[in-house]
Backbone as XML, in Angstrom:
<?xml version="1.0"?>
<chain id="A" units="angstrom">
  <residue number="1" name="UNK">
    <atom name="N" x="0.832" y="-1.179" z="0.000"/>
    <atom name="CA" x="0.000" y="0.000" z="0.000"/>
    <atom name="C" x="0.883" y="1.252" z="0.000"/>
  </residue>
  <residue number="2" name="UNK">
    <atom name="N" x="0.578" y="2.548" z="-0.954"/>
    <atom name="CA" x="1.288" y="3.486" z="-1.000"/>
    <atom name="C" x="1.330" y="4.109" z="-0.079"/>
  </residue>
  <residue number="3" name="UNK">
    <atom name="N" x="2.099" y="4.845" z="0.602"/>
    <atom name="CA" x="1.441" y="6.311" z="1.760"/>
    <atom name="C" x="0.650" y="7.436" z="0.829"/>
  </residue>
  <residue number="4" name="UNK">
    <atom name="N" x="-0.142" y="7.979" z="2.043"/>
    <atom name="CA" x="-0.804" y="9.203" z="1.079"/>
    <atom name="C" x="-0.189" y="10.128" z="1.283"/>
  </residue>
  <residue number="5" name="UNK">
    <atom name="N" x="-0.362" y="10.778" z="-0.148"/>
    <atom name="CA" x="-0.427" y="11.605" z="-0.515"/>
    <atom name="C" x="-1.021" y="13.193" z="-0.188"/>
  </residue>
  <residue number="6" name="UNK">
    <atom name="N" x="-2.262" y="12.621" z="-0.401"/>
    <atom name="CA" x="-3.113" y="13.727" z="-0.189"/>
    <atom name="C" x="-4.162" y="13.492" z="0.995"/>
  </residue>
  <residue number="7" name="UNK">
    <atom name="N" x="-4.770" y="14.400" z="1.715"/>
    <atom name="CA" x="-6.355" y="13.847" z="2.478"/>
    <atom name="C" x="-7.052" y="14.888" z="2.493"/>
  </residue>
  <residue number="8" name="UNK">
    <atom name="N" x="-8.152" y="14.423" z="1.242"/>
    <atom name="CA" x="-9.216" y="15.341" z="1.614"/>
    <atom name="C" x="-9.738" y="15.805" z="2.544"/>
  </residue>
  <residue number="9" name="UNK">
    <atom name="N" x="-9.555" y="14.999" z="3.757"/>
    <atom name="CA" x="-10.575" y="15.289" z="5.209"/>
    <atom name="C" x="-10.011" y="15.855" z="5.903"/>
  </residue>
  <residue number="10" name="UNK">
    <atom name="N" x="-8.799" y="15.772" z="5.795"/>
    <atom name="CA" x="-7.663" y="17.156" z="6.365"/>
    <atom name="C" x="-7.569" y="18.228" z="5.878"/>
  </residue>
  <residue number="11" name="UNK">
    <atom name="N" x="-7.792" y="17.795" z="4.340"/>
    <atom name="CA" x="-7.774" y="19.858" z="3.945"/>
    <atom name="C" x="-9.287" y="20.481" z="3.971"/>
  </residue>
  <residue number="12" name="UNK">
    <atom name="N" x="-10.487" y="19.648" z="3.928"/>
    <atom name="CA" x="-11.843" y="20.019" z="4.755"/>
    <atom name="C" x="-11.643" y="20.759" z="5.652"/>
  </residue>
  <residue number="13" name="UNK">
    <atom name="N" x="-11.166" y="19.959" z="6.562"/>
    <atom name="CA" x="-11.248" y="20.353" z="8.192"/>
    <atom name="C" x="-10.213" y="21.507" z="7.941"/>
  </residue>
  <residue number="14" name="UNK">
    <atom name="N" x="-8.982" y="21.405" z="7.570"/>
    <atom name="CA" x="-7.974" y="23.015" z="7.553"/>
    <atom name="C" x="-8.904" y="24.404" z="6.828"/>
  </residue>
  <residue number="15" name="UNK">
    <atom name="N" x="-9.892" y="23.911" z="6.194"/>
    <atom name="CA" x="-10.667" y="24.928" z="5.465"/>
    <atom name="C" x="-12.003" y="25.286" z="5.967"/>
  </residue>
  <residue number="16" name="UNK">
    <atom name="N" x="-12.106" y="24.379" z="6.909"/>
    <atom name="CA" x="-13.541" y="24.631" z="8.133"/>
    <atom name="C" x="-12.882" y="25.398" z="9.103"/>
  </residue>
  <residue number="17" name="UNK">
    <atom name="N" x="-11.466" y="25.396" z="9.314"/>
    <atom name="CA" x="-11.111" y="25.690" z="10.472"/>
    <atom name="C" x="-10.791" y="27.379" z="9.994"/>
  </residue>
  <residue number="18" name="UNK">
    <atom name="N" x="-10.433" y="27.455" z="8.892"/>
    <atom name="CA" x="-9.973" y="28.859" z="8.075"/>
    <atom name="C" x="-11.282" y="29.970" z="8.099"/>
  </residue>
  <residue number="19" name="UNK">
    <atom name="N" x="-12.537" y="28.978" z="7.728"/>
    <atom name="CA" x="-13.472" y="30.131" z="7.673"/>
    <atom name="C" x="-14.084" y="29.924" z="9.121"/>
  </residue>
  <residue number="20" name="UNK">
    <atom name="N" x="-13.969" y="29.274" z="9.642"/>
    <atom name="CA" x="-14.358" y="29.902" z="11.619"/>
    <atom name="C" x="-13.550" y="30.844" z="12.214"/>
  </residue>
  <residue number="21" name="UNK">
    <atom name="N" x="-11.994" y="31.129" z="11.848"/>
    <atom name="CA" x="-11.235" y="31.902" z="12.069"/>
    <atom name="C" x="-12.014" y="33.287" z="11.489"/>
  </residue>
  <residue number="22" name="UNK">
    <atom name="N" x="-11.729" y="33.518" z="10.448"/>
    <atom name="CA" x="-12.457" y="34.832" z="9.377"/>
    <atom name="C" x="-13.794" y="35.182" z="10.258"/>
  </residue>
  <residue number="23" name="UNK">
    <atom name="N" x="-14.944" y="34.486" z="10.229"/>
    <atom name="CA" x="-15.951" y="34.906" z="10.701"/>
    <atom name="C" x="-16.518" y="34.991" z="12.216"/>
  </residue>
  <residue number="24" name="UNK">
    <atom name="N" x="-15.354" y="34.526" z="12.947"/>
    <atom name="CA" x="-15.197" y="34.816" z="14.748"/>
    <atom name="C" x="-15.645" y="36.087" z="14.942"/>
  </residue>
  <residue number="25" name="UNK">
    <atom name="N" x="-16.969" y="36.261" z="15.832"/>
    <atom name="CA" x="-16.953" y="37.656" z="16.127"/>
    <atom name="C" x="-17.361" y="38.565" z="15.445"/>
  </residue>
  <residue number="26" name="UNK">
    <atom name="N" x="-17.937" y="38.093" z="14.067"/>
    <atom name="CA" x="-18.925" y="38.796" z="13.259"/>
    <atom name="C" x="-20.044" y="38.567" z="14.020"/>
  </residue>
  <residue number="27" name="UNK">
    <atom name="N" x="-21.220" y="39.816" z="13.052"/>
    <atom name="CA" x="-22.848" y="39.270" z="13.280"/>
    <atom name="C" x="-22.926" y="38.618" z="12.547"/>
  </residue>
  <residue number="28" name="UNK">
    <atom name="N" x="-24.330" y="38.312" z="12.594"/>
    <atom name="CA" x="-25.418" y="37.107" z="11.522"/>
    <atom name="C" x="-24.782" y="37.936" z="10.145"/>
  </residue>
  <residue number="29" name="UNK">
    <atom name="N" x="-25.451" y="39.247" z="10.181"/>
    <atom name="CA" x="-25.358" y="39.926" z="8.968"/>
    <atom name="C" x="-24.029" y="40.215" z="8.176"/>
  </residue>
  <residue number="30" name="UNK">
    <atom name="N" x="-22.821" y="40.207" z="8.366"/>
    <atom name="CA" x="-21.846" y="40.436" z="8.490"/>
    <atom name="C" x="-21.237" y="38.992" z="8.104"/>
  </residue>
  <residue number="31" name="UNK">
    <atom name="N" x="-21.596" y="38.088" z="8.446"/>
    <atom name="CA" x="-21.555" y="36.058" z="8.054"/>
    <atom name="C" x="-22.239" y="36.521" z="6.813"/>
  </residue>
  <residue number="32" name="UNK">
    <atom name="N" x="-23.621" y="36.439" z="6.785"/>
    <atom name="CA" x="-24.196" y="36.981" z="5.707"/>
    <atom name="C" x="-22.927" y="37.272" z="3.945"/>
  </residue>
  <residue number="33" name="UNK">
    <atom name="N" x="-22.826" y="38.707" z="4.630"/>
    <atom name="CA" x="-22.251" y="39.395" z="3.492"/>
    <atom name="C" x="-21.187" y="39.151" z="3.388"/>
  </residue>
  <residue number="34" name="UNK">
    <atom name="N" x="-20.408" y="37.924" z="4.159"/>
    <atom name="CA" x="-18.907" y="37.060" z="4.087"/>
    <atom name="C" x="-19.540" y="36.177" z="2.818"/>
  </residue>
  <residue number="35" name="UNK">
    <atom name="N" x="-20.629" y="35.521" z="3.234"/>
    <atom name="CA" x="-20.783" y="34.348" z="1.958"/>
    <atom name="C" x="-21.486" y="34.448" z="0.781"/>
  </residue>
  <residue number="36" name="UNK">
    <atom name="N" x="-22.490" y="35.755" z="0.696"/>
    <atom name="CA" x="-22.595" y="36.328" z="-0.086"/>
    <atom name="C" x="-21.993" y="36.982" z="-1.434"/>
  </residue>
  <residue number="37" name="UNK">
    <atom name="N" x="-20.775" y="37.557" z="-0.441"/>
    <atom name="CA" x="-19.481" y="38.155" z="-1.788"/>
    <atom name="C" x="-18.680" y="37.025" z="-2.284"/>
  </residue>
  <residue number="38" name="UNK">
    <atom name="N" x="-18.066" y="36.215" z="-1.432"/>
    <atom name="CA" x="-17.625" y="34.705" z="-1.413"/>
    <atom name="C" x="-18.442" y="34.172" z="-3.115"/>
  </residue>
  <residue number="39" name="UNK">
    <atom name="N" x="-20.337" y="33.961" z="-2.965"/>
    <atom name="CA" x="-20.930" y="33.368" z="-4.021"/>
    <atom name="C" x="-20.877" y="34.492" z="-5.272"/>
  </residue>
  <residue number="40" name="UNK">
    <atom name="N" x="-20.761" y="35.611" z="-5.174"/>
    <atom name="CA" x="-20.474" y="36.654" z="-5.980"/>
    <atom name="C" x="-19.063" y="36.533" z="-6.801"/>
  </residue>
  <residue number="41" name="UNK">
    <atom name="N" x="-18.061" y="36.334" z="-6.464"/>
    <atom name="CA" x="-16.655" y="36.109" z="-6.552"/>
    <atom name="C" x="-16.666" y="34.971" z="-7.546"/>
  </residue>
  <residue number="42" name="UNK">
    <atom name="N" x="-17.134" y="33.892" z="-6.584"/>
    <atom name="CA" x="-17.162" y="32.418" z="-7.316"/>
    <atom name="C" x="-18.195" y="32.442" z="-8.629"/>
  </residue>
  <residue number="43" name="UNK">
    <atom name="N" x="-19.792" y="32.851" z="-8.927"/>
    <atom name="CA" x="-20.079" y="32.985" z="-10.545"/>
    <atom name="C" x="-19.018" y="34.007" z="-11.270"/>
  </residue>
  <residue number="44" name="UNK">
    <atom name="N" x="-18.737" y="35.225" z="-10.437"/>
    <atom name="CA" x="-18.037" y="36.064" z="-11.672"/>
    <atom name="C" x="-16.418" y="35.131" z="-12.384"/>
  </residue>
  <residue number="45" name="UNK">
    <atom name="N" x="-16.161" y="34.422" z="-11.615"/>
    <atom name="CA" x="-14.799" y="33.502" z="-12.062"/>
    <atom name="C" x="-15.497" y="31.820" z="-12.993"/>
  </residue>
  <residue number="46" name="UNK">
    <atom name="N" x="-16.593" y="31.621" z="-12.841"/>
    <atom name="CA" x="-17.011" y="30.470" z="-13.670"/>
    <atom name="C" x="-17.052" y="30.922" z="-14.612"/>
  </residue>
  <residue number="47" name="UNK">
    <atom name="N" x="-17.917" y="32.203" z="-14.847"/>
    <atom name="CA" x="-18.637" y="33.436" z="-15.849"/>
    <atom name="C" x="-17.020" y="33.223" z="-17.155"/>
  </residue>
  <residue number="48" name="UNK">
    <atom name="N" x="-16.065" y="33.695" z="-16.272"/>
    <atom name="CA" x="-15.174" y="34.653" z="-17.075"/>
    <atom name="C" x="-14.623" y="32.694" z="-17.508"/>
  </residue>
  <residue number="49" name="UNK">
    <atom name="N" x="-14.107" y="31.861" z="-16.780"/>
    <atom name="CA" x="-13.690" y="30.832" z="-17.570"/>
    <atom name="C" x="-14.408" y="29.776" z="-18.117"/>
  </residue>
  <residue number="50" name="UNK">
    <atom name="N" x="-16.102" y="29.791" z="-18.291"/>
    <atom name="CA" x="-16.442" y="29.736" z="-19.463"/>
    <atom name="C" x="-16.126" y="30.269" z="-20.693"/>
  </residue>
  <residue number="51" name="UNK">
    <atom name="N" x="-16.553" y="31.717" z="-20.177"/>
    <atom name="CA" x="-16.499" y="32.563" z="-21.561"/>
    <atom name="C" x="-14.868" y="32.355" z="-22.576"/>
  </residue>
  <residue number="52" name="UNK">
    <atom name="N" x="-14.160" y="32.030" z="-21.682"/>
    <atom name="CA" x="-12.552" y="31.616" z="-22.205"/>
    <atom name="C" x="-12.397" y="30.246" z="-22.395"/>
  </residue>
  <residue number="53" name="UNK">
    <atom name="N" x="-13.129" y="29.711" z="-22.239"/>
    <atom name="CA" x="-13.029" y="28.259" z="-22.092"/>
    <atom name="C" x="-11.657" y="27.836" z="-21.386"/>
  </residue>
  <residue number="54" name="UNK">
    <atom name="N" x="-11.431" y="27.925" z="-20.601"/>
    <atom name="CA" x="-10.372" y="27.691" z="-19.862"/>
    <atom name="C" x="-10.338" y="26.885" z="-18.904"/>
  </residue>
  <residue number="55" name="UNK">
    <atom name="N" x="-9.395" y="25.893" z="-18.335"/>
    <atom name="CA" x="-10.160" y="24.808" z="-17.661"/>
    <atom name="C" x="-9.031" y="25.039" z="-16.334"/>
  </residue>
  <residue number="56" name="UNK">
    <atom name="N" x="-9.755" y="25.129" z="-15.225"/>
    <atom name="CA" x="-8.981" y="25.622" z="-14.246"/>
    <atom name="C" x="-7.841" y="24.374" z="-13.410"/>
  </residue>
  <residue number="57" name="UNK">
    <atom name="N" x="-6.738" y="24.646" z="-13.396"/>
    <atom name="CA" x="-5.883" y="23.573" z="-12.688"/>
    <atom name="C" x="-6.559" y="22.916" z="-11.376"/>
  </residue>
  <residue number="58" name="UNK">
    <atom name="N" x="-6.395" y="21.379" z="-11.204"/>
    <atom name="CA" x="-6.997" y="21.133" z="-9.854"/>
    <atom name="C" x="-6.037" y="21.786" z="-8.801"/>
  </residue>
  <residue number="59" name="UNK">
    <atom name="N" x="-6.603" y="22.360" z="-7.988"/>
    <atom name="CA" x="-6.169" y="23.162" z="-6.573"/>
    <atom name="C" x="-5.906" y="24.339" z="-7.075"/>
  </residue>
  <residue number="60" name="UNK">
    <atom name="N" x="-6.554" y="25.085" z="-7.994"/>
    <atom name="CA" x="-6.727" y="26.521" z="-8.460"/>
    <atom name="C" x="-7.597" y="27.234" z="-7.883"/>
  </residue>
  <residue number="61" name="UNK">
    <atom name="N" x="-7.666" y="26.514" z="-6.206"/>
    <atom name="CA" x="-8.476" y="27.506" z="-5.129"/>
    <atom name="C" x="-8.068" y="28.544" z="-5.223"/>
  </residue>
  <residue number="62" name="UNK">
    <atom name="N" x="-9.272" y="29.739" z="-4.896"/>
    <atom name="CA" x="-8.536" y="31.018" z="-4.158"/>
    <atom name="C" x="-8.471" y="30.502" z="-2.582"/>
  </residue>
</chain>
């Protein structure tokens, strides 16, 4: 058996743990307009690499 490589459930959890950091100590509203601009961000970047047809590298997170 190989060792891994990679673990999804570790970089989950490092990325659950990233946005509890960010939104500590906000309001509701303020969470809100965190995931709001977040879903704003994310169509305007599908938008633009459709329109280019461009196919994004895997782990071409922001």
């Amino acid at each position: 058996m190989r060792p891994k490589t990679f673990d999804c459930v570790q970089m989950k959890r490092r990325g659950a743990e990233q946005v509890m950091k960010r939104l500590e100590g906000k309001t509701v509203q303020e969470q809100l307009e965190y995931w709001q601009k977040g879903t704003e961000e994310l169509i305007t970047r599908q938008q633009s690499l459709k329109k280019n047809k461009v196919q994004p590298e895997i782990g071409d997170c922001p």
